[in-house]
N, C-alpha and C positions, 0 to 999 in steps of 0.2 A: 605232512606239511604243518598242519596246526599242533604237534607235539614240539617242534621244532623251534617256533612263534612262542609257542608257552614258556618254553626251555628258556631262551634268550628274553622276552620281554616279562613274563611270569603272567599273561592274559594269552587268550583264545583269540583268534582271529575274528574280525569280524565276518559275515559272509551276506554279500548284496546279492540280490536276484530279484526277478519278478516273482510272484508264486505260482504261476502255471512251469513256467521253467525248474525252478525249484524241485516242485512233486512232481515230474518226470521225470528228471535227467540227474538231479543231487540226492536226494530224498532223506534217508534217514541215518545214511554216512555222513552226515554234516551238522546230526541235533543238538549235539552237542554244544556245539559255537554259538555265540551269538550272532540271530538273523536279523537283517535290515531288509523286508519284504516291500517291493514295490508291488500296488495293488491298487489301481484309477477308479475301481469300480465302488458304490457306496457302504461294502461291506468289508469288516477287517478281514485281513488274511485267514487263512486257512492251511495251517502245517500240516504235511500227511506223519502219522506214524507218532514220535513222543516229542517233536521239537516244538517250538513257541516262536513267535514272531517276538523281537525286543523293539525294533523300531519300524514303524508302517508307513510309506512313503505313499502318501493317498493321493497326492494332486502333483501332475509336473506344469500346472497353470497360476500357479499363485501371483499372487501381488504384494510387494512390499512396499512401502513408501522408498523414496528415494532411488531405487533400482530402476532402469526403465524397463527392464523385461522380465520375462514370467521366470520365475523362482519355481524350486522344489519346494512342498510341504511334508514335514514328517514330522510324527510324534513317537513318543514313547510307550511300550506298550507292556503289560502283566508288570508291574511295580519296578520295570528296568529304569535305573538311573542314567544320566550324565557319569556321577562319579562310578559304574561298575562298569563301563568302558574306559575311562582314564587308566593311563600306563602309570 
């Protein structure tokens, strides 16, 4: 699937998960890609094997002005950019 994605868009898929879901069920067939790890707890994620978290989805309680309801929080993580996701 993700050579396919490459082929036509010339980037990697992104791949969302929790990280307990993640390092059971995807693990290390996936390191490749860039991860978007959701992770509520007060520590950064944790990739089994050679992958890296690119973006950490820390809070699903946020607050933004103007919004009335609770927003996602994520940031970017090991020197990932905005632009090294853009197609």
């Amino acid at each position: 699937m993700g050579g396919l994605v490459k082929k036509h868009y010339g980037k990697y898929p992104i791949i969302y998960s929790n990280e307990s879901f993640y390092n059971k069920e995807m693990g290390a067939k996936f390191n490749r890609y860039y991860l978007f790890i959701a992770n509520y707890n007060s520590r950064q994620p944790s990739i089994d094997g050679r992958g890296k978290c690119n973006i950490w989805q820390y809070s699903e309680t946020g607050h933004l002005h103007g919004i009335g309801e609770r927003v996602d929080l994520s940031r970017f993580m090991n020197g990932t950019t905005i632009k090294d996701l853009m197609l």
